[in-house]
Biotite code that builds the C-alpha atoms (Angstrom):
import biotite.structure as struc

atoms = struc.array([
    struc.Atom([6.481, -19.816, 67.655], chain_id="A", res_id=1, res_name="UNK", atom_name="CA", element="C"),
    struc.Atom([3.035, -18.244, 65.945], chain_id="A", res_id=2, res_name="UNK", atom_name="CA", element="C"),
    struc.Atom([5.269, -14.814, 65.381], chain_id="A", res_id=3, res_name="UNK", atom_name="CA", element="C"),
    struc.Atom([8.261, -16.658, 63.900], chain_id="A", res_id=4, res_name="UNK", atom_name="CA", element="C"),
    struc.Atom([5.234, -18.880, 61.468], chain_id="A", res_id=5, res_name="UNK", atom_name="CA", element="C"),
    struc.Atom([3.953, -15.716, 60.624], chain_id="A", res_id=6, res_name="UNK", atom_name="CA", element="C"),
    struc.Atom([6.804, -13.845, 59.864], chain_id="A", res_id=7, res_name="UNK", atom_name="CA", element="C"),
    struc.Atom([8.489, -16.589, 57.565], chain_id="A", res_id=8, res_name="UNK", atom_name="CA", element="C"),
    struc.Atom([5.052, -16.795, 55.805], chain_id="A", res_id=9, res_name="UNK", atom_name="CA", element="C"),
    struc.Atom([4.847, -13.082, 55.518], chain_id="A", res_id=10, res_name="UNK", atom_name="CA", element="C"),
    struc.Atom([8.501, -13.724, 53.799], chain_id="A", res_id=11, res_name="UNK", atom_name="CA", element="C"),
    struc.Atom([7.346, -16.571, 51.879], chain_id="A", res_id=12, res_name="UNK", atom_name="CA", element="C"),
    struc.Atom([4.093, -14.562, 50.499], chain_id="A", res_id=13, res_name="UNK", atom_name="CA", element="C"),
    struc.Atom([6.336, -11.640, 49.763], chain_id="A", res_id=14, res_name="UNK", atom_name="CA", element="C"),
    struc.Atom([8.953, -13.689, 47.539], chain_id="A", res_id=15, res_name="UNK", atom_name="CA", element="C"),
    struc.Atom([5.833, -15.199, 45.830], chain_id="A", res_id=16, res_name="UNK", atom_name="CA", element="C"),
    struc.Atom([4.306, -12.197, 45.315], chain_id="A", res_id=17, res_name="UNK", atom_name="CA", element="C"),
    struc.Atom([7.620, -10.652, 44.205], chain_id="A", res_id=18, res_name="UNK", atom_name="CA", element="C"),
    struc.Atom([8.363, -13.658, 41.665], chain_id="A", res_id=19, res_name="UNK", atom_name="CA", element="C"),
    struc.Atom([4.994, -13.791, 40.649], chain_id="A", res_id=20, res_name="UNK", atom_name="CA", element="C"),
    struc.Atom([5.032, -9.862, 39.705], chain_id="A", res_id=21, res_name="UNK", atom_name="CA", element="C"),
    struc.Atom([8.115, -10.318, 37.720], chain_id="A", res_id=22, res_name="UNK", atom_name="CA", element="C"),
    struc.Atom([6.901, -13.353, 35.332], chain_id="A", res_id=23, res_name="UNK", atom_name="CA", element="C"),
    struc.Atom([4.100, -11.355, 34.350], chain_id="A", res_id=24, res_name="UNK", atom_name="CA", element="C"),
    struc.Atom([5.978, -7.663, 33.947], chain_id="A", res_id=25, res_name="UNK", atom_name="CA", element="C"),
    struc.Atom([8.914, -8.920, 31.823], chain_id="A", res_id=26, res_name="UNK", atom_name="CA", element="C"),
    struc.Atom([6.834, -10.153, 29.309], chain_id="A", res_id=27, res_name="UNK", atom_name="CA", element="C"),
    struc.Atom([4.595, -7.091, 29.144], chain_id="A", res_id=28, res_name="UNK", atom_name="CA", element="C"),
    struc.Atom([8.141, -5.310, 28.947], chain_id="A", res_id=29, res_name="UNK", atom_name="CA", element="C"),
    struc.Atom([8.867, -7.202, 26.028], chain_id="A", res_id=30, res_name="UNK", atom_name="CA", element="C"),
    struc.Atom([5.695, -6.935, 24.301], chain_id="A", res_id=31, res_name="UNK", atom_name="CA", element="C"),
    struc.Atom([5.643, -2.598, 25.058], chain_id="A", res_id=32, res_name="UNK", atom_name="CA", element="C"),
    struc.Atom([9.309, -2.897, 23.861], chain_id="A", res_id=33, res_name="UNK", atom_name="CA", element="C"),
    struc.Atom([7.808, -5.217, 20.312], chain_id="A", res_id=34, res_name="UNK", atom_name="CA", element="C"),
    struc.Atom([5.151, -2.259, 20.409], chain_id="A", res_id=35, res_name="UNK", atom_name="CA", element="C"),
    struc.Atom([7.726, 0.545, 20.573], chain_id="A", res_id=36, res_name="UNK", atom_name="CA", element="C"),
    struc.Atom([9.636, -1.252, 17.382], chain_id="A", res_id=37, res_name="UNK", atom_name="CA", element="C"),
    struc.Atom([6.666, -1.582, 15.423], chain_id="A", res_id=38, res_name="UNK", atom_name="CA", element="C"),
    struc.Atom([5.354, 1.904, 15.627], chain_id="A", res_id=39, res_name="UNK", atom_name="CA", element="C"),
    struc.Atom([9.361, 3.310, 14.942], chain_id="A", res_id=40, res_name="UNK", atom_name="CA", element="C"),
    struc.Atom([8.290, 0.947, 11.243], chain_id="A", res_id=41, res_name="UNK", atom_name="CA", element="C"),
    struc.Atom([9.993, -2.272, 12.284], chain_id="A", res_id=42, res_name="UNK", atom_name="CA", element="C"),
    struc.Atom([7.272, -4.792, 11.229], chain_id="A", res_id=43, res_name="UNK", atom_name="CA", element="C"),
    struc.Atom([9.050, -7.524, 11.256], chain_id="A", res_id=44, res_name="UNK", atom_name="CA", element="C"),
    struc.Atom([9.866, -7.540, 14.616], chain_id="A", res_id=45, res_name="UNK", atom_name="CA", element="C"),
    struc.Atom([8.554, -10.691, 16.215], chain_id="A", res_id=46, res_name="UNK", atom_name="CA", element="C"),
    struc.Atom([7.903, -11.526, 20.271], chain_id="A", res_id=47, res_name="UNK", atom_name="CA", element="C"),
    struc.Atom([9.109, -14.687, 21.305], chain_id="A", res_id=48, res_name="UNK", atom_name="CA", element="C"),
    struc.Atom([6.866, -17.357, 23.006], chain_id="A", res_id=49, res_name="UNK", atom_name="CA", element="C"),
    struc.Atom([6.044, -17.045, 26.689], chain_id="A", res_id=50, res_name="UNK", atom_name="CA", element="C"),
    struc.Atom([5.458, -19.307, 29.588], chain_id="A", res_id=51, res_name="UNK", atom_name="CA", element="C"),
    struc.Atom([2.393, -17.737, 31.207], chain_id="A", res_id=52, res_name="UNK", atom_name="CA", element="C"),
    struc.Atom([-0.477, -19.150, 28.477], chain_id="A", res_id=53, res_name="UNK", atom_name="CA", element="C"),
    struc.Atom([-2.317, -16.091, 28.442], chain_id="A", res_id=54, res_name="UNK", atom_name="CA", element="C"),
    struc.Atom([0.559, -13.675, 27.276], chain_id="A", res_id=55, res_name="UNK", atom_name="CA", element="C"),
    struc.Atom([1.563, -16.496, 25.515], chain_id="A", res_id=56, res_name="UNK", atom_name="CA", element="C"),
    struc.Atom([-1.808, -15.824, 23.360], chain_id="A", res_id=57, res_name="UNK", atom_name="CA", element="C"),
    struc.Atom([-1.079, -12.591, 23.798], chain_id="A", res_id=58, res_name="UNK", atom_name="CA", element="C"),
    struc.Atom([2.633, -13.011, 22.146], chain_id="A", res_id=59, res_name="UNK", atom_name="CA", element="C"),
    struc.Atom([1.153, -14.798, 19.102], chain_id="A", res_id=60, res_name="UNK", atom_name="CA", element="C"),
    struc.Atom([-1.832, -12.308, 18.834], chain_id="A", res_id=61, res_name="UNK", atom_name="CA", element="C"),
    struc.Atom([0.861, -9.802, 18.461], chain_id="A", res_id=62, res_name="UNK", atom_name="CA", element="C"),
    struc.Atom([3.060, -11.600, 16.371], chain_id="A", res_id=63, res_name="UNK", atom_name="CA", element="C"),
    struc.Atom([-0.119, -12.276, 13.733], chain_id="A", res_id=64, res_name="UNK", atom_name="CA", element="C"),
    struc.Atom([-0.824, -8.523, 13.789], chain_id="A", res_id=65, res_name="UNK", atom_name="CA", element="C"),
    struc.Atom([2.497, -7.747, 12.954], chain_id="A", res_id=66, res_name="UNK", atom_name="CA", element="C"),
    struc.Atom([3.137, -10.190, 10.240], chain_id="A", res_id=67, res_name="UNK", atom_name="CA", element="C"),
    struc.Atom([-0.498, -8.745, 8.366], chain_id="A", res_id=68, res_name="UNK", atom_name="CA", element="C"),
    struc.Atom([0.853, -5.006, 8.846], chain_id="A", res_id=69, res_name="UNK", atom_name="CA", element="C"),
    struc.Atom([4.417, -5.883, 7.498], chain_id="A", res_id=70, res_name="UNK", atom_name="CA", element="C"),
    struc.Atom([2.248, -7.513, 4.683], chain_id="A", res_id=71, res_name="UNK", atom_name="CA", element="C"),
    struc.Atom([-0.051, -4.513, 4.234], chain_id="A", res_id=72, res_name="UNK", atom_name="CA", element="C"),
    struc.Atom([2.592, -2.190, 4.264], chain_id="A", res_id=73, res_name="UNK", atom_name="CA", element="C"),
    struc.Atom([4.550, -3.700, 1.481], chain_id="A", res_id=74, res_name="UNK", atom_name="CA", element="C"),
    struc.Atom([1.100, -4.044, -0.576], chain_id="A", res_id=75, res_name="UNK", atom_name="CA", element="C"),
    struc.Atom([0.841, -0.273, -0.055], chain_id="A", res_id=76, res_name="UNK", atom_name="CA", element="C"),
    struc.Atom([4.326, 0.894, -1.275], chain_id="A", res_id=77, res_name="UNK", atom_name="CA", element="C"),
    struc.Atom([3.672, -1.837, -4.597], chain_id="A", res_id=78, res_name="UNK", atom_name="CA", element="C"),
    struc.Atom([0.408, -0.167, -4.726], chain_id="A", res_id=79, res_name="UNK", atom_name="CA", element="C"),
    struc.Atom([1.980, 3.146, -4.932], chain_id="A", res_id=80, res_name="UNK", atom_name="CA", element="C"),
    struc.Atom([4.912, 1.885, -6.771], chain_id="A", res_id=81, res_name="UNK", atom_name="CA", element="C"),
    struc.Atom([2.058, 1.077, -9.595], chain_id="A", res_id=82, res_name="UNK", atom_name="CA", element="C"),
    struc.Atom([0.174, 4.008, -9.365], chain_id="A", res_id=83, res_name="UNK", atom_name="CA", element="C"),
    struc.Atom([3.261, 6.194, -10.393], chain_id="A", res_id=84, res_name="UNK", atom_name="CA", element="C"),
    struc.Atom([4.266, 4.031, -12.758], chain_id="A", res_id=85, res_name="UNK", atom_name="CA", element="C"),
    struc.Atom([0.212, 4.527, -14.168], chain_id="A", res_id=86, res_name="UNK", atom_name="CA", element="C"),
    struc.Atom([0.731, 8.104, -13.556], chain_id="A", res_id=87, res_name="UNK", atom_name="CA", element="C"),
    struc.Atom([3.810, 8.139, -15.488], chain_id="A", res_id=88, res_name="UNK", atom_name="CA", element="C"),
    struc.Atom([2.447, 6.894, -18.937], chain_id="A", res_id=89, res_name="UNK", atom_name="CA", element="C"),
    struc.Atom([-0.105, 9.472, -19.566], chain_id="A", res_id=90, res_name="UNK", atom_name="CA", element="C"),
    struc.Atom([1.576, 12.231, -18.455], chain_id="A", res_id=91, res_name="UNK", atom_name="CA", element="C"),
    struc.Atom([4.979, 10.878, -20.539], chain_id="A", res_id=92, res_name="UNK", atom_name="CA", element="C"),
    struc.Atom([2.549, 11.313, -23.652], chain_id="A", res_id=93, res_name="UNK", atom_name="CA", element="C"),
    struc.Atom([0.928, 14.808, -23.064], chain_id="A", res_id=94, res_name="UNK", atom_name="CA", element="C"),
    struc.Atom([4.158, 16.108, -22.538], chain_id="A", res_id=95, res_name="UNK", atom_name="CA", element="C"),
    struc.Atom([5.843, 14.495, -25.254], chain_id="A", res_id=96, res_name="UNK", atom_name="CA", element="C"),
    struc.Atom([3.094, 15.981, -27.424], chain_id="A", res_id=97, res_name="UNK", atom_name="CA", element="C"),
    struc.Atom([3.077, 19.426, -25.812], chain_id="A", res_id=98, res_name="UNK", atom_name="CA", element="C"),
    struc.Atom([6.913, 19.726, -26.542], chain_id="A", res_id=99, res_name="UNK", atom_name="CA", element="C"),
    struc.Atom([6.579, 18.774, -30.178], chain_id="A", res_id=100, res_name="UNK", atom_name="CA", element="C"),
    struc.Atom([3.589, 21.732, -30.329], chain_id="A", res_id=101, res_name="UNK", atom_name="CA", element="C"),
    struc.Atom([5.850, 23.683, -28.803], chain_id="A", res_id=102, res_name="UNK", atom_name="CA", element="C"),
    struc.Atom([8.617, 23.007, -30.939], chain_id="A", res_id=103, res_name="UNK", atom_name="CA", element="C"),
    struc.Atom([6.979, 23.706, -33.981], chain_id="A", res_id=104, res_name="UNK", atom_name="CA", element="C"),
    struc.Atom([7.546, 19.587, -34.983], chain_id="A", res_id=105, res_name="UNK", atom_name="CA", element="C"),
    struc.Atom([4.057, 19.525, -36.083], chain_id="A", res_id=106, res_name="UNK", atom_name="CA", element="C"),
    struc.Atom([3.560, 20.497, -39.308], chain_id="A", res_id=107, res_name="UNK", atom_name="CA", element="C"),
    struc.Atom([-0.350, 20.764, -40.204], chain_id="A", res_id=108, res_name="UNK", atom_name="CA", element="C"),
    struc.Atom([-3.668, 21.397, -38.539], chain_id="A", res_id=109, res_name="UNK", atom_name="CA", element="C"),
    struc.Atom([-4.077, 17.344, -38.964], chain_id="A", res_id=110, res_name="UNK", atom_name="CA", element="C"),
    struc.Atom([-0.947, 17.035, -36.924], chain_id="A", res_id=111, res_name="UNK", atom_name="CA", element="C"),
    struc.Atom([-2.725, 19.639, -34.149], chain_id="A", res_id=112, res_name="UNK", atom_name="CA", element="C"),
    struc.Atom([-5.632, 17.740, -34.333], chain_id="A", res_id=113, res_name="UNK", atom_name="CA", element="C"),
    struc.Atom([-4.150, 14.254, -33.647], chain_id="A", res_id=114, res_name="UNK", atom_name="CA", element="C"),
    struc.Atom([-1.982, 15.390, -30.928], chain_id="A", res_id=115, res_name="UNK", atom_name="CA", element="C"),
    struc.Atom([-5.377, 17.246, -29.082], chain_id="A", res_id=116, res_name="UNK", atom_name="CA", element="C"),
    struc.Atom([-6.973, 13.854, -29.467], chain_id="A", res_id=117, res_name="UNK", atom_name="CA", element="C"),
    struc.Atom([-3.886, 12.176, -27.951], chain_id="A", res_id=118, res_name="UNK", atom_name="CA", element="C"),
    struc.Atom([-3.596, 14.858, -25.116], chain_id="A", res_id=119, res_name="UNK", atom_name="CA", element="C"),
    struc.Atom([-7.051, 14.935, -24.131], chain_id="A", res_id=120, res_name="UNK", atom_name="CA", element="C"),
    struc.Atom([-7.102, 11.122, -24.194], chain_id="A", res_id=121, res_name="UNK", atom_name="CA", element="C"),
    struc.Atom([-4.356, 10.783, -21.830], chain_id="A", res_id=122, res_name="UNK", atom_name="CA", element="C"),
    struc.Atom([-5.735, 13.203, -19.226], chain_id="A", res_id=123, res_name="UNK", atom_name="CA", element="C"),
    struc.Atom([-9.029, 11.196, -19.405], chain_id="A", res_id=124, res_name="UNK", atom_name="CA", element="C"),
    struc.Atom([-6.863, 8.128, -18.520], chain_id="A", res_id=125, res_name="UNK", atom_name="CA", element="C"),
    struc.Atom([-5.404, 10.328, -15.281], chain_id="A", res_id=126, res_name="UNK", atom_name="CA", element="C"),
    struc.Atom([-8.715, 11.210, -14.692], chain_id="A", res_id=127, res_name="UNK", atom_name="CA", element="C"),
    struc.Atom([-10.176, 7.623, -14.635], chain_id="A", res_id=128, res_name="UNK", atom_name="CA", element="C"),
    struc.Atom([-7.144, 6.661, -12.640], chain_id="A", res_id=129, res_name="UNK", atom_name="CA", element="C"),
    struc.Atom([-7.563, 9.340, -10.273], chain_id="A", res_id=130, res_name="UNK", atom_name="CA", element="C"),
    struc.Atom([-11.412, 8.364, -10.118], chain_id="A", res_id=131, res_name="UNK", atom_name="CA", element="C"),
    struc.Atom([-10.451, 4.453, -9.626], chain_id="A", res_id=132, res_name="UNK", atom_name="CA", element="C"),
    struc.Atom([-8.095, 5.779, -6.436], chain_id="A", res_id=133, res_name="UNK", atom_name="CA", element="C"),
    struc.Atom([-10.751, 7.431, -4.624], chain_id="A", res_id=134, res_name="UNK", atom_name="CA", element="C"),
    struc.Atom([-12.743, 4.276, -5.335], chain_id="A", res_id=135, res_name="UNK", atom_name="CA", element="C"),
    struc.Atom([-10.234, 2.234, -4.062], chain_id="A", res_id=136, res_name="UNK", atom_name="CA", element="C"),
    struc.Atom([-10.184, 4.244, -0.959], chain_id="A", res_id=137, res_name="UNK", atom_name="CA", element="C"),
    struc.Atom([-13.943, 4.254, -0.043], chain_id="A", res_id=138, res_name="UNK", atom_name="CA", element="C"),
    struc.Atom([-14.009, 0.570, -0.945], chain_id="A", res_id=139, res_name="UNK", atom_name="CA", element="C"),
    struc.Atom([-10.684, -0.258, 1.941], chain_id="A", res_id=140, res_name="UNK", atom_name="CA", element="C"),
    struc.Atom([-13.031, 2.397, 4.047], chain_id="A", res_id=141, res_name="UNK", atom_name="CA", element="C"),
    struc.Atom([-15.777, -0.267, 3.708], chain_id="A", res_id=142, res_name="UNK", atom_name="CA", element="C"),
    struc.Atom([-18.424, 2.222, 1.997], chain_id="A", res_id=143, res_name="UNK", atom_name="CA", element="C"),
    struc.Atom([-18.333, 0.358, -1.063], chain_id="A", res_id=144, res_name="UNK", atom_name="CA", element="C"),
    struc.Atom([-19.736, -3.177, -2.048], chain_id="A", res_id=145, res_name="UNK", atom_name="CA", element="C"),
    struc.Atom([-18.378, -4.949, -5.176], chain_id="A", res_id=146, res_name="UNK", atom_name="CA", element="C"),
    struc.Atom([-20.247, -6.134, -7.687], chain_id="A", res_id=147, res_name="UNK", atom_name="CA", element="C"),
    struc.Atom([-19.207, -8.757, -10.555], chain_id="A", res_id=148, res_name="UNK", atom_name="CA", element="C"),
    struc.Atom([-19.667, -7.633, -13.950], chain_id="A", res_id=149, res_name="UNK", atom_name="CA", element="C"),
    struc.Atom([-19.017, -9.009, -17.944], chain_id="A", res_id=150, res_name="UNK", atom_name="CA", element="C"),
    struc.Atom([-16.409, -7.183, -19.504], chain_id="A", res_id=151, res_name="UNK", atom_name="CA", element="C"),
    struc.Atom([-15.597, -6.967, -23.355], chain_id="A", res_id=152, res_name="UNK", atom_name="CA", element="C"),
    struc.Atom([-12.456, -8.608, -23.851], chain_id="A", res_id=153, res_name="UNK", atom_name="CA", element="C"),
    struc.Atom([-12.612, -7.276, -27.126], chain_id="A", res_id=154, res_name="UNK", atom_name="CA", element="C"),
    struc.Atom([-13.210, -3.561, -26.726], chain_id="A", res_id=155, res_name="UNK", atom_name="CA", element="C"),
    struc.Atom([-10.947, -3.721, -24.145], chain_id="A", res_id=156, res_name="UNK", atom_name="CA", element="C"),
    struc.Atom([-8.009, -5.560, -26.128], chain_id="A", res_id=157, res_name="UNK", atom_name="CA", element="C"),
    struc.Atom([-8.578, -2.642, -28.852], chain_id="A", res_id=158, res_name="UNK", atom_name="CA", element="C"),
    struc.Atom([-8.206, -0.045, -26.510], chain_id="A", res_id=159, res_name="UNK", atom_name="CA", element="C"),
    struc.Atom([-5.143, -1.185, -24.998], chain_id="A", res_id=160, res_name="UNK", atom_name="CA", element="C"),
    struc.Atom([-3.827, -1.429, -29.148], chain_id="A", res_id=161, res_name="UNK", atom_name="CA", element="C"),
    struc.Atom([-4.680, 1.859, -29.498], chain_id="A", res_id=162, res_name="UNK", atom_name="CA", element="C"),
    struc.Atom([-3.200, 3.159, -26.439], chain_id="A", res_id=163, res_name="UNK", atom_name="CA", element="C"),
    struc.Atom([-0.370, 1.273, -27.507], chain_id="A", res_id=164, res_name="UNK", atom_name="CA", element="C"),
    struc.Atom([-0.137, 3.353, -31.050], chain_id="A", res_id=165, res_name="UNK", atom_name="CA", element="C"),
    struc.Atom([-1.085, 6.759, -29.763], chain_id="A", res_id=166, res_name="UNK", atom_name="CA", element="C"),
    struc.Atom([2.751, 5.943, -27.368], chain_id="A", res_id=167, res_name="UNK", atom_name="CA", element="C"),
    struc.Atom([4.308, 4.808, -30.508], chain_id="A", res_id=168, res_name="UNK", atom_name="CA", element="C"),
    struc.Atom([3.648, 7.565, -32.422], chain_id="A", res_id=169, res_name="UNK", atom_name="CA", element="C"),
    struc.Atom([4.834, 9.712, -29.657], chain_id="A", res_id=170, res_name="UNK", atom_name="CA", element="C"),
    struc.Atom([8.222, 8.119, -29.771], chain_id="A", res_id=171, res_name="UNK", atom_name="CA", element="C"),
    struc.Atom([8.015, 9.341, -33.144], chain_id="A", res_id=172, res_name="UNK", atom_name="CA", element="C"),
    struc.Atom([6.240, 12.930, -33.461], chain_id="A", res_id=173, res_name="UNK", atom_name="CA", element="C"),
    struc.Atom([6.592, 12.684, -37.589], chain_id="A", res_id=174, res_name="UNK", atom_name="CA", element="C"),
    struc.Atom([4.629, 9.455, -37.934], chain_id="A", res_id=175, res_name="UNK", atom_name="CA", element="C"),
    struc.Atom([1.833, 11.149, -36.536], chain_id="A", res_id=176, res_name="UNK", atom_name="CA", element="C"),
    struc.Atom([0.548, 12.407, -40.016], chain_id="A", res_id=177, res_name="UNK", atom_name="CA", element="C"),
    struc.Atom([1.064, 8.976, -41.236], chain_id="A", res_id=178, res_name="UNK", atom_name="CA", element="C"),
    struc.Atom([-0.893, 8.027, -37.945], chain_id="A", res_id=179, res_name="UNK", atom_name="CA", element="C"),
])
């Protein structure tokens, strides 16, 4: 009688054991497989909620990191999105007014002058975007504390206005004398 007791509890502990093993493993399969997806670049890829409440705070954890990576990764291709489209402007102008040196559509020294000031103007503007990138970095990097400052609404409406002229006149290399 104690053999047969023991045996069927020995059977009893084993199936426990053996069920017990397998509601813990699947969902760790599932969250390695939600793992997996995410590092191939499927963000959105979600882990449903689980019975055990500690992977089921696990599952959630996950699911909260996932949704903020999704998030930052679509911030970062707007971000870069932005940047070229920054990128673009500047360099649209120096080469509109390189072309028209080269192709002789600039009449006087005046016209030389004016399109210098607009060239070297627009690589400052790459350069103070460039700048504002690598401060942008160390800031995410956490080397970098902000600090609120005035700005002059004013200055900085005019110098929008006379970005604004400087593209104008590039759309049209002869109004540059007139410029």
């Amino acid at each position: 009688g104690l053999s047969i007791a023991a045996v069927l509890s020995l059977i009893v502990s084993f199936g426990t054991a053996v069920f017990l093993s397998r509601s813990i493993t699947g969902p760790v399969r599932t969250l390695t497989s939600a793992s997996e997806e995410i590092a191939r670049g499927n963000y959105d890829h979600q882990v449903p909620r689980q019975k055990i409440a500690e992977i089921d705070m696990l599952a959630q954890s996950f699911n909260r990191m996932a949704t903020e990576v999704a998030g930052s990764q679509r911030l970062m291709r707007d971000f870069l999105a932005n940047v070229s489209h920054e990128l673009r402007t500047p360099i649209t102008s120096i080469q509109g007014f390189a072309q028209a040196m080269i192709d002789g559509t600039l009449r006087n020294s005046e016209d030389y002058k004016t399109a210098g000031q607009v060239v070297q103007e627009e690589s400052s503007r790459m350069h103070r975007l460039v700048d504002d990138l690598l401060y942008l970095s160390r800031i995410e990097s956490g080397q970098v504390t902000l600090s609120i400052e005035q700005v002059d609404l004013n200055e900085l409406v005019a110098g929008c206005l006379r970005a604004f002229d400087l593209r104008a006149a590039l759309d049209d290399p002869l109004a540059i004398s007139a410029w």
